[in-house]
RODO-2510 file (C-alpha; in nm, 4 decimals, decimal comma):
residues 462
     n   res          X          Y          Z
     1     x    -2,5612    -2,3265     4,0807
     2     x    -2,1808    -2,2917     4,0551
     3     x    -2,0330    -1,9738     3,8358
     4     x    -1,7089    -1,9177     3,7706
     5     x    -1,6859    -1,5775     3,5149
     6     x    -1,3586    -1,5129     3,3560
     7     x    -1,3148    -1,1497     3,2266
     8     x    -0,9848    -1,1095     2,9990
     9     x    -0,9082    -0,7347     2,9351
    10     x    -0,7847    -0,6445     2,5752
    11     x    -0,8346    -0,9864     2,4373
    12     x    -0,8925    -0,9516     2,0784
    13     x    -1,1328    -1,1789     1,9412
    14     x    -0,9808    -1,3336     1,6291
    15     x    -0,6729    -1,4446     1,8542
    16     x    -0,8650    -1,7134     1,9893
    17     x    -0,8344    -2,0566     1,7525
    18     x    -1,1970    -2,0706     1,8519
    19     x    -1,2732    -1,8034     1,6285
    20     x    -1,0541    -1,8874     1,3255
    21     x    -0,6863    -1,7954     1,4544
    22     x    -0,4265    -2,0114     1,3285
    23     x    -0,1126    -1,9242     1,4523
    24     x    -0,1433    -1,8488     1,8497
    25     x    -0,2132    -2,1117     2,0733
    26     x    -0,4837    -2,1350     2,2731
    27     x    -0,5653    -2,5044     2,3197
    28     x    -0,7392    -2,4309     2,6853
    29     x    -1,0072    -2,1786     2,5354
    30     x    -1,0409    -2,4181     2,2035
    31     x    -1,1469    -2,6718     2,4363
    32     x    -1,3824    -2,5121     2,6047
    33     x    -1,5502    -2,3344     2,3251
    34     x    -1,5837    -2,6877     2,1757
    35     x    -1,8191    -2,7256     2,4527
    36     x    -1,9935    -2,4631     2,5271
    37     x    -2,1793    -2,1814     2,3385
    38     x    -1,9793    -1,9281     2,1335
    39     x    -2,1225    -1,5839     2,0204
    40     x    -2,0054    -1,5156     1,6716
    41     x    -2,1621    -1,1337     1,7473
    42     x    -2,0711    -1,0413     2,0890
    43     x    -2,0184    -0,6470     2,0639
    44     x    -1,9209    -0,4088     2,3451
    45     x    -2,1336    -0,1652     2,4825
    46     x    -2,0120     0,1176     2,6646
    47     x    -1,5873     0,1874     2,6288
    48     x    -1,3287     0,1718     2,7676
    49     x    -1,2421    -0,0872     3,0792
    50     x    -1,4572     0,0624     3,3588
    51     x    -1,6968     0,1768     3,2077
    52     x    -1,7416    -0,2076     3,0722
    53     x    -1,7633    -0,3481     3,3940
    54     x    -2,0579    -0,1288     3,5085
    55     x    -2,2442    -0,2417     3,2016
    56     x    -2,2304    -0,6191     3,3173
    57     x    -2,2373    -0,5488     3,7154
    58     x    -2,5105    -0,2695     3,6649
    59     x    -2,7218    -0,4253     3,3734
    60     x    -2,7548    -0,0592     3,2234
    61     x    -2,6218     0,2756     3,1525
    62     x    -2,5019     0,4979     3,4106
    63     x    -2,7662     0,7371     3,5668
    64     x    -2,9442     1,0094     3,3193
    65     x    -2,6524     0,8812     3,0425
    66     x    -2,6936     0,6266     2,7684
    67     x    -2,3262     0,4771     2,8844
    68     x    -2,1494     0,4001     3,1547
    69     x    -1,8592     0,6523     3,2393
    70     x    -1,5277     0,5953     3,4248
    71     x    -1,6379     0,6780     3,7776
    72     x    -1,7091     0,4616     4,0580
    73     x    -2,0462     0,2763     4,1754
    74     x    -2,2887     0,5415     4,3386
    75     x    -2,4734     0,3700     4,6604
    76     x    -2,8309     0,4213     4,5098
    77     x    -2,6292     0,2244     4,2239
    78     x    -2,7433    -0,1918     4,2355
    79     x    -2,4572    -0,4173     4,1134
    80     x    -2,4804    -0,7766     4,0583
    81     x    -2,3584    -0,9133     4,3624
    82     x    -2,5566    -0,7565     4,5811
    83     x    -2,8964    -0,9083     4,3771
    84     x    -2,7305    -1,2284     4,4315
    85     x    -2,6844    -1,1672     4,8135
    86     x    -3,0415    -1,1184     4,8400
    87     x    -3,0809    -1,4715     4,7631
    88     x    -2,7595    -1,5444     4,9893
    89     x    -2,5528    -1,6434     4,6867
    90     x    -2,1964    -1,6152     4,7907
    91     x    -1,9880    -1,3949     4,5438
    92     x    -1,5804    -1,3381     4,5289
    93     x    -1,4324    -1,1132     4,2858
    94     x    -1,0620    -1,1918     4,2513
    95     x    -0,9088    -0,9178     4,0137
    96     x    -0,5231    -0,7814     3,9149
    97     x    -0,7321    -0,5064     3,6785
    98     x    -0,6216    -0,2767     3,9585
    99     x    -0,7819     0,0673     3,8291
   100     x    -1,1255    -0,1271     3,8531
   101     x    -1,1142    -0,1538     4,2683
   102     x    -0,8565     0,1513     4,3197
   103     x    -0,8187     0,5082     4,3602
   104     x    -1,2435     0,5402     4,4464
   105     x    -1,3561     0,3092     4,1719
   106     x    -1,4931     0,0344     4,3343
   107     x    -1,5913    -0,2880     4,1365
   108     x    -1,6129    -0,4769     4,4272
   109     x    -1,9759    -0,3204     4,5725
   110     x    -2,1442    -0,6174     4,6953
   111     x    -1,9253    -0,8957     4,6162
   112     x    -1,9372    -1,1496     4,9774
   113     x    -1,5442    -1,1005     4,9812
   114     x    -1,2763    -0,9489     4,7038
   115     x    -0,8966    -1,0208     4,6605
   116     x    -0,6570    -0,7940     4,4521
   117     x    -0,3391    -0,9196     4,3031
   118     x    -0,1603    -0,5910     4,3607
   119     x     0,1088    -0,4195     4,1047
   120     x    -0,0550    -0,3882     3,7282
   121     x    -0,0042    -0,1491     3,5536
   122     x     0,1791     0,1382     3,7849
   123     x    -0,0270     0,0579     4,0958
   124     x     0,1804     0,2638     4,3664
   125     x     0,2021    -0,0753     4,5846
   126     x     0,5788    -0,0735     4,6060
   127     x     0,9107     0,1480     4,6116
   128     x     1,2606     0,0545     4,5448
   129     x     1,4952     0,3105     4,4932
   130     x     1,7411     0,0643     4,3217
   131     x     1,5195     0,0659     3,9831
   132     x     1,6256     0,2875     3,7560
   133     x     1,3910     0,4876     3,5365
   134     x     1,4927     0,3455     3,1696
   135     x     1,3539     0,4039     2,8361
   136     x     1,3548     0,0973     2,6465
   137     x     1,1917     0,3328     2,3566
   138     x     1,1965     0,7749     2,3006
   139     x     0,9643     0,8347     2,5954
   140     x     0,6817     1,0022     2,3311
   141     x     0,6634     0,6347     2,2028
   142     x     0,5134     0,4758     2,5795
   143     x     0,1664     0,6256     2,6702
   144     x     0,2477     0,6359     3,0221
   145     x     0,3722     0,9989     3,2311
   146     x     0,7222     0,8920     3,3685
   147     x     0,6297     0,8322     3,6969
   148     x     0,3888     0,5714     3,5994
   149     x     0,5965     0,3872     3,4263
   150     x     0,8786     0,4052     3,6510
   151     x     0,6082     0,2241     3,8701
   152     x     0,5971    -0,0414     3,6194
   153     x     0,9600    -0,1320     3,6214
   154     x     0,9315    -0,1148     3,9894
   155     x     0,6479    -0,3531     4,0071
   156     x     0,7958    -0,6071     3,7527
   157     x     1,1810    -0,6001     3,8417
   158     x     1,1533    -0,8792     4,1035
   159     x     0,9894    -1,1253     3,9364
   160     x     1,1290    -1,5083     3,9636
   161     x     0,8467    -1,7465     3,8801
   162     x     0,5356    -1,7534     3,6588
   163     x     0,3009    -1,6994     3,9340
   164     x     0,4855    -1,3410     3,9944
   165     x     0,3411    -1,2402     3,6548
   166     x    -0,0227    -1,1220     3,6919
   167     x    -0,2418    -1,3046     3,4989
   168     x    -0,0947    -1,6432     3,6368
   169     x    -0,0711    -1,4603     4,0112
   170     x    -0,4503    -1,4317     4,0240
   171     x    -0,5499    -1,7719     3,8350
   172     x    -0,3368    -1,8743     4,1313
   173     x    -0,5583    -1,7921     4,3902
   174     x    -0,8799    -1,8270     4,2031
   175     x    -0,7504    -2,1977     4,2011
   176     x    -0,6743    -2,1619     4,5811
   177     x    -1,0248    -2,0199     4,6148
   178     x    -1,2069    -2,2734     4,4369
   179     x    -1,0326    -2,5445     4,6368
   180     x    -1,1401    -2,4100     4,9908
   181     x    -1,5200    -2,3224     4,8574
   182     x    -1,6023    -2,5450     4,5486
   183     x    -1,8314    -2,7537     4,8368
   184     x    -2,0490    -2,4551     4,8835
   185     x    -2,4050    -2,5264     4,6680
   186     x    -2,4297    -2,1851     4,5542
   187     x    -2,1463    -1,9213     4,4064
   188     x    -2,0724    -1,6785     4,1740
   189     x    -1,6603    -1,6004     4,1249
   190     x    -1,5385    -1,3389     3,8861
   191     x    -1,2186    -1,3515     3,7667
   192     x    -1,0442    -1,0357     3,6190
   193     x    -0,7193    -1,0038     3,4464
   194     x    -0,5475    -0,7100     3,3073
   195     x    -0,3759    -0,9110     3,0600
   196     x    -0,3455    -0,9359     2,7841
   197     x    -0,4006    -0,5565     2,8118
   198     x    -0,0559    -0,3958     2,8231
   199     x     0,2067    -0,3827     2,8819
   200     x     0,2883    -0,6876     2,6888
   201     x     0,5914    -0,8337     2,8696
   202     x     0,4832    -1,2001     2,9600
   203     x     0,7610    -1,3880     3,0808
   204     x     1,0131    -1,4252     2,7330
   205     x     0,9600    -1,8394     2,6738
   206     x     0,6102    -1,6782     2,5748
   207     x     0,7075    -1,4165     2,3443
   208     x     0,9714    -1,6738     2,2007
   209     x     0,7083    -1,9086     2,0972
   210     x     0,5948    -1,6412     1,8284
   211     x     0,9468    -1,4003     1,7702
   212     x     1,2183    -1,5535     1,8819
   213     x     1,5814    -1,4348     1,8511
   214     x     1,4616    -1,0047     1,8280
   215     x     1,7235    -0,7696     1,8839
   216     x     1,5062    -0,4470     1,8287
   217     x     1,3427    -0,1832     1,9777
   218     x     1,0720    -0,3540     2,2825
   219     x     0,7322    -0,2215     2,2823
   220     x     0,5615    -0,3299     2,5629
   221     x     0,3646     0,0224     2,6111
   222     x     0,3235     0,1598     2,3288
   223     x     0,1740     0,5106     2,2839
   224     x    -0,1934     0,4398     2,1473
   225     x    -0,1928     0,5970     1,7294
   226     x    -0,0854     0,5412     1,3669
   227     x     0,1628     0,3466     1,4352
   228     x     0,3792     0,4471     1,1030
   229     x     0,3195     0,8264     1,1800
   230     x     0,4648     0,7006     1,5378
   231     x     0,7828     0,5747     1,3415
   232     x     0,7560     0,2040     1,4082
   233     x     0,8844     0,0116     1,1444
   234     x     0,7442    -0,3533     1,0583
   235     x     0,9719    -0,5221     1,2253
   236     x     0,9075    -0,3903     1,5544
   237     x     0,5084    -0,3808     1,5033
   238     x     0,5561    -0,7809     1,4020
   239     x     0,7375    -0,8249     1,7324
   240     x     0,4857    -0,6156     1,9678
   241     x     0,2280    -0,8550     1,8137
   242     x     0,4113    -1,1510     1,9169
   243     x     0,4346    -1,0077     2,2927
   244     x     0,0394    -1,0235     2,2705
   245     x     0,0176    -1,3395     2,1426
   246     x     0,2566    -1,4340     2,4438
   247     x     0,0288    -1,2658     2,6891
   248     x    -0,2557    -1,4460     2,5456
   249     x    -0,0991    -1,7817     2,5432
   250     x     0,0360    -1,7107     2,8947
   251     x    -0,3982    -1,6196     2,9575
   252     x    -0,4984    -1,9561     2,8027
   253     x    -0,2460    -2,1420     2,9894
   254     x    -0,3755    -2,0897     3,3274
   255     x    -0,7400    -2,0850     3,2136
   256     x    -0,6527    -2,4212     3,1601
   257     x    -0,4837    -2,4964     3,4868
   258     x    -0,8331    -2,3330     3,6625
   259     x    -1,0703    -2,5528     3,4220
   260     x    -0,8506    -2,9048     3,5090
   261     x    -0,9119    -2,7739     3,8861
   262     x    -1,2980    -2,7632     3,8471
   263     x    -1,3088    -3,0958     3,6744
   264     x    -1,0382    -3,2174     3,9599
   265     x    -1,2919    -3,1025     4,2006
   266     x    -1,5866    -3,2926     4,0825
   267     x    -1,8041    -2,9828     4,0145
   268     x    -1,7743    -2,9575     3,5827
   269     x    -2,1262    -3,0688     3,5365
   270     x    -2,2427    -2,8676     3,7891
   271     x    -2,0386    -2,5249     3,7009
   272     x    -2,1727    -2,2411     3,4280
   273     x    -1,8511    -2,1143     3,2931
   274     x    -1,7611    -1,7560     3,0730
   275     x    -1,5373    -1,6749     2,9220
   276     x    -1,5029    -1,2866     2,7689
   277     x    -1,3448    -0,9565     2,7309
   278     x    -1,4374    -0,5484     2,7450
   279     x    -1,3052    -0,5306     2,3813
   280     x    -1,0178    -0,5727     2,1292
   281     x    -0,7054    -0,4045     2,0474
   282     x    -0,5590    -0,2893     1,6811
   283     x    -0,2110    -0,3771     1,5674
   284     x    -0,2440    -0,2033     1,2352
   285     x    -0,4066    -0,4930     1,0578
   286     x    -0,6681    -0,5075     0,7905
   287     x    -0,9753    -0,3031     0,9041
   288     x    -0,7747    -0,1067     1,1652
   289     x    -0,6771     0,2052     0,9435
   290     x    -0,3164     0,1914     1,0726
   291     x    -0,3903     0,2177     1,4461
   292     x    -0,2584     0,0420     1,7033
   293     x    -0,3786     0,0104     2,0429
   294     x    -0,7550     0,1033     2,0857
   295     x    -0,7852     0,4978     1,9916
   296     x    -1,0652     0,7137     1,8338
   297     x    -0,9039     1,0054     1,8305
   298     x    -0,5417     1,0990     1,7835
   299     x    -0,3742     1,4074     1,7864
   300     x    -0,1751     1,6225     1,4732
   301     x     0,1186     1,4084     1,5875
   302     x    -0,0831     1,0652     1,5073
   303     x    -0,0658     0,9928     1,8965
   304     x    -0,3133     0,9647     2,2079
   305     x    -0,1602     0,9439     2,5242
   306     x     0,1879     1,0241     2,3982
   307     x     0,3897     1,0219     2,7706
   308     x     0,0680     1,0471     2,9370
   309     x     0,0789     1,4442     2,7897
   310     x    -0,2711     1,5623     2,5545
   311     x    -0,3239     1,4846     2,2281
   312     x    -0,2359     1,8002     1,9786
   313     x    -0,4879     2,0001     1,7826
   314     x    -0,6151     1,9202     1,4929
   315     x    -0,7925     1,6186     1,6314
   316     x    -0,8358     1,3190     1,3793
   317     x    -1,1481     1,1071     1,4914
   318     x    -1,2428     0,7310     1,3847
   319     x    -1,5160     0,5088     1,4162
   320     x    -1,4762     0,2177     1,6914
   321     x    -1,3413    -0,0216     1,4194
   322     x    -1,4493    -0,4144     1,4331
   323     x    -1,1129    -0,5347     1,5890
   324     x    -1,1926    -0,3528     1,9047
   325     x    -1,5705    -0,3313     1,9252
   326     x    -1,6127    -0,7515     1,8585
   327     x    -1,5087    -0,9515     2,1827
   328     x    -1,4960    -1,2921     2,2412
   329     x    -1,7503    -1,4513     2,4404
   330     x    -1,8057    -1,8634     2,5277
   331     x    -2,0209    -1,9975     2,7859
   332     x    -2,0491    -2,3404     2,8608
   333     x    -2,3416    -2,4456     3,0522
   334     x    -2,3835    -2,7605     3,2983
   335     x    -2,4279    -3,0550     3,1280
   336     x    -2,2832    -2,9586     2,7743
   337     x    -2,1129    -3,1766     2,5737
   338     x    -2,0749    -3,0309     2,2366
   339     x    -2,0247    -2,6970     2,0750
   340     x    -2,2856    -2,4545     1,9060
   341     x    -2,2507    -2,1551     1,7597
   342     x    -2,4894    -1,8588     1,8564
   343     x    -2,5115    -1,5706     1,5533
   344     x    -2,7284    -1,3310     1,7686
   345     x    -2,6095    -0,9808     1,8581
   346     x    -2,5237    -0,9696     2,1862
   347     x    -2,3952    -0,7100     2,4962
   348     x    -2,2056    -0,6995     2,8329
   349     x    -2,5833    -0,5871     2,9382
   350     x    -2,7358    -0,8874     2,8924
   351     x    -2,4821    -1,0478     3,1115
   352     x    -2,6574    -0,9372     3,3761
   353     x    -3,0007    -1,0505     3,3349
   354     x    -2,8085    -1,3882     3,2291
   355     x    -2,6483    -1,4315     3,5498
   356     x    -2,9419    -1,3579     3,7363
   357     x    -3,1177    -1,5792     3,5754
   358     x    -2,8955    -1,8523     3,5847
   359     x    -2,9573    -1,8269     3,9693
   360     x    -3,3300    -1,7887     3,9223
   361     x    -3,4013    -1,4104     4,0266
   362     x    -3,6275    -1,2002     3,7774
   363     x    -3,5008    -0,9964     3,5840
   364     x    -3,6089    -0,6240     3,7313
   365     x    -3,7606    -0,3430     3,4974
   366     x    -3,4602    -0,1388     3,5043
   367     x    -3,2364    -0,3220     3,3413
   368     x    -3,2192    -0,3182     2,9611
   369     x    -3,0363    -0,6807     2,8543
   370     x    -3,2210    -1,0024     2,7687
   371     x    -3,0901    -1,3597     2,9220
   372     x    -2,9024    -1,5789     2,6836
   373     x    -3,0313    -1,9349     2,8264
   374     x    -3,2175    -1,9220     2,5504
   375     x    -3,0545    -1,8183     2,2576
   376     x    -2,8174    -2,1182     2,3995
   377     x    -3,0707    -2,3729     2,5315
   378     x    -3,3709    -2,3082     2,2802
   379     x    -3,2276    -2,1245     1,9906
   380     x    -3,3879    -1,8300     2,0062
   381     x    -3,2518    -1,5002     1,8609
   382     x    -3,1845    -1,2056     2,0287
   383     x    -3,4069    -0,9885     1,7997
   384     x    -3,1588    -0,7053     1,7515
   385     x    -3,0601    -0,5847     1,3996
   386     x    -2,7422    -0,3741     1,5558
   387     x    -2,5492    -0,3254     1,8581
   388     x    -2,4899     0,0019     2,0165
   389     x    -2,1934     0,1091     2,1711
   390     x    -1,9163     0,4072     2,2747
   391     x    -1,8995     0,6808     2,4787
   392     x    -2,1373     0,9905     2,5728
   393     x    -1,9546     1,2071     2,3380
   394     x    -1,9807     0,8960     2,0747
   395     x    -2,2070     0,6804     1,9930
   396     x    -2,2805     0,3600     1,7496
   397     x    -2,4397     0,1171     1,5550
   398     x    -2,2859    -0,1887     1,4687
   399     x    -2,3564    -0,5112     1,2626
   400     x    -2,1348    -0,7346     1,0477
   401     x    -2,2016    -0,4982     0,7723
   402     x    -2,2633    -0,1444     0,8954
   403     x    -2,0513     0,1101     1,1175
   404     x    -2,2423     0,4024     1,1677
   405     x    -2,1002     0,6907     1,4211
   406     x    -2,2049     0,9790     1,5745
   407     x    -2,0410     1,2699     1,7370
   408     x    -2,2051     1,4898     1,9800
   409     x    -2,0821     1,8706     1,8604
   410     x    -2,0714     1,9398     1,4845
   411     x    -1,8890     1,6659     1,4205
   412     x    -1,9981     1,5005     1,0543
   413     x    -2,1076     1,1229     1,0943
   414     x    -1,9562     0,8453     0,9648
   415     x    -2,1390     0,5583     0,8096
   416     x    -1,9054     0,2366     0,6453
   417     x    -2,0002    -0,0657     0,4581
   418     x    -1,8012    -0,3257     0,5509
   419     x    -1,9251    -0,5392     0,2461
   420     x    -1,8260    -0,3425     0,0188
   421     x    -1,5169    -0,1734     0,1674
   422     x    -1,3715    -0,4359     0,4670
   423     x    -1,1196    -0,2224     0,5631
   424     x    -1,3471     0,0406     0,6657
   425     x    -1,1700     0,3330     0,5020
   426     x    -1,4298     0,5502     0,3233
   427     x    -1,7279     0,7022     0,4756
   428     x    -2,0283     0,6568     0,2237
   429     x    -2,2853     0,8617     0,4638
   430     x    -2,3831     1,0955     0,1593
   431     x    -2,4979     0,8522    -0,0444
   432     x    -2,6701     0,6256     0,1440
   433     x    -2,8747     0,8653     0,3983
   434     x    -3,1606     0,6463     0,4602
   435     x    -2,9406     0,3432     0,5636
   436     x    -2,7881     0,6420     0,8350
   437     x    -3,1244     0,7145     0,9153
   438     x    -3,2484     0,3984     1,0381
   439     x    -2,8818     0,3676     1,2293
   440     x    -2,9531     0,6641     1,3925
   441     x    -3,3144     0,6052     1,5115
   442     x    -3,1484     0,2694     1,6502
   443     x    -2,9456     0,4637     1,8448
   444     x    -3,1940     0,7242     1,9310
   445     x    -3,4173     0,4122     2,0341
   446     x    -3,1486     0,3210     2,2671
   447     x    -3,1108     0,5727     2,4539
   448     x    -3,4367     0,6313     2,4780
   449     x    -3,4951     0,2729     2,6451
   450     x    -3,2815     0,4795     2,9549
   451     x    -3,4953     0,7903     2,9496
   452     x    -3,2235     0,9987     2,8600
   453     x    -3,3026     1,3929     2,8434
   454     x    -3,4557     1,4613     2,4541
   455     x    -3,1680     1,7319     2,4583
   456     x    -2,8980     1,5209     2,5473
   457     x    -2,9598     1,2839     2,2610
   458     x    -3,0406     1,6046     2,0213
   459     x    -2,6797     1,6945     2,0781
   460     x    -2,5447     1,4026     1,8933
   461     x    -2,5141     1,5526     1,5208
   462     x    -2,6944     1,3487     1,2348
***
């Protein structure tokens, strides 16, 4: 069995045509959903980026915790890869999501081999003293520190081609890759972007395709918060939108060039191919309560992250809203010629047991996702009612028609009906306590699948 796992950071599900977008092209993805399997209610599980990954690679919260955290992978700690070496499956994990395999996180326990397309977002991989530091915006308005974004104009002001932008850099050499090991009987290659995460600066034929001719203000970083607070007028917010859509066009684009390589190669009907992402973004859309970016908390000011400084007291807080906490996912099986859509809730834990069962290896009793062969293959369903997600100071319960959160401290719950109120702006927990109830005992049941200590899970308020 051939795998070939493409992990898109940031890539908000209704941008996809698959999923009902009709202005953003994204022909490559289109085609492939239209033969493959594709999750209407794939939901994160634990947030942000890292923490992501160790949900698929580990197939379960981190140790004692119901989520995984932003740290690396302890050694007692069993990732993916090395399951799949124990059956001599060759692995390759070839990444440009740089904070994933640097500075002591390390992603890459296990893999056979791992390649990083240095230089995202303010990796230290370069100097040149000839780069200024410029502000293209007030420097509260981009949520990196100075230095780090300094970094970023170093690491982007010598670009000439496509292939010296990221995501196309490292679909570059996952298409070198595949060409010197696509012979091999057995492999499993993941494939990590940053992009479309920001920044959003694709090259500009990209962003021209959805806002051509601007003359504004360019925000390719923008500080995460209420973006009206933040002073950006509507203008500028349609134009930071059409930088993502450029960034995901620029994604699609050389998805495309990887998935004509695989069919080039002879090995489609032989190939299980994914495509997915850690979670959404918000550009102050409907359901996003004027956020943009991905916050849950933002400071007096309406930011998080303003210049990389802390946020300032009082602290707002907000549910994960539906824009970030849905995520794309589309697998396409060997041997599939048409489409189908799959309603069950799904996680980034089940990829686990999914990919080890793709290969053949049982499933071991520590891991808490189910294998989707047969949601896909037989119908089945997946049997849950929510999904639960978030942090360890936040945790919850998701379905097309309930958000229910909960803060560990004395912070009040929140519980929204998105039937009834699809922007998600009024929190109807008082009069509708046994609905929070039953969300809460979901989560409780949750964590409990972990054994996670009685107090710990006390401390989240209800």
């Amino acid at each position: 069995m051939k795998v070939v796992y493409m992990m898109a950071d940031t890539f908000r599900r209704d941008h996809l045509g698959a999923y009902g977008n009709d202005w953003i092209h994204t022909p490559n993805l289109d085609k492939l959903a239209s033969e493959s399997a594709l999750f209407e209610n794939a939901y994160i599980g634990s947030f942000p980026t890292v923490p992501n990954r160790r949900d698929t690679l580990l197939g379960r919260g981190d140790i004692g915790l119901p989520f995984n955290r932003w740290k690396t992978i302890e050694r007692q700690e069993v990732t993916l890869p090395e399951r799949l070496s124990q059956k001599k499956i060759t692995s390759m994990l070839i990444t440009d999501t740089q904070n994933n395999v640097t500075r002591g996180i390390n992603m890459y326990k296990g893999y056979t081999a791992w390649y990083l397309n240095r230089g995202q977002e303010g990796d230290p991989h370069w100097l040149d003293a000839n780069v200024p530091l410029e502000w293209p915006v007030p420097h509260e308005l981009i949520r990196y520190r100075a230095e780090m974004w300094h970094q970023v104009l170093i690491n982007r002001a010598h670009r000439k081609v496509e292939t010296d932008w990221f995501a196309p850099g490292t679909y570059s050499k996952a298409i070198e890759w595949l060409e010197h090991n696509y012979q091999r009987e057995d492999f499993f290659l993941w494939i990590d972007t940053f992009d479309p995460h920001e920044p959003w600066d694709p090259p500009q034929y990209y962003v021209d395709m959805y806002d051509p001719g601007y003359e504004g203000r360019i925000f390719d970083a923008p500080t995460y918060g209420l973006r009206k607070k933040m002073g950006i007028t509507d203008e500028e917010m349609k134009h930071i939108r059409a930088c993502y859509a450029g960034e995901v066009t620029m994604v699609d684009t050389w998805i495309g060039r990887l998935l004509n390589t695989v069919e080039k190669l002879g090995i489609w009907d032989e190939t299980m191919i994914i495509f997915t992402s850690d979670h959404g973004t918000m550009f102050d859309t409907p359901g996003d309560n004027g956020l943009i970016c991905k916050p849950n908390t933002v400071g007096a000011d309406g930011m998080l992250m303003s210049a990389g400084r802390p946020m300032k007291e009082p602290v707002q807080y907000f549910p994960i809203f539906q824009n970030v906490a849905r995520i794309p996912l589309i697998i396409h099986l060997p041997g599939m010629k048409d489409g189908k859509q799959v309603k069950s809730i799904v996680q980034p834990w089940d990829m686990n047991v999914t990919l080890l069962d793709i290969f053949g290896i049982e499933k071991p009793d520590e891991l808490i996702g189910q294998s989707l062969l047969p949601l896909i293959k037989k119908d089945k369903q997946s049997g849950r009612e929510v999904a639960i997600c978030g942090t360890n100071t936040l945790a919850q319960a998701i379905n097309n028609k309930w958000i229910y959160t909960v803060w560990r401290g004395q912070r009040k719950p929140s519980l929204i009906n998105l039937e009834s109120d699809p922007l998600a702006e009024t929190n109807i927990i008082k009069e509708n306590t046994e609905t929070a109830k039953w969300l809460h005992g979901e989560i409780v049941d949750f964590m409990g699948q972990q054994d996670i200590d009685s107090d710990f899970i006390e401390s989240f308020t209800h």
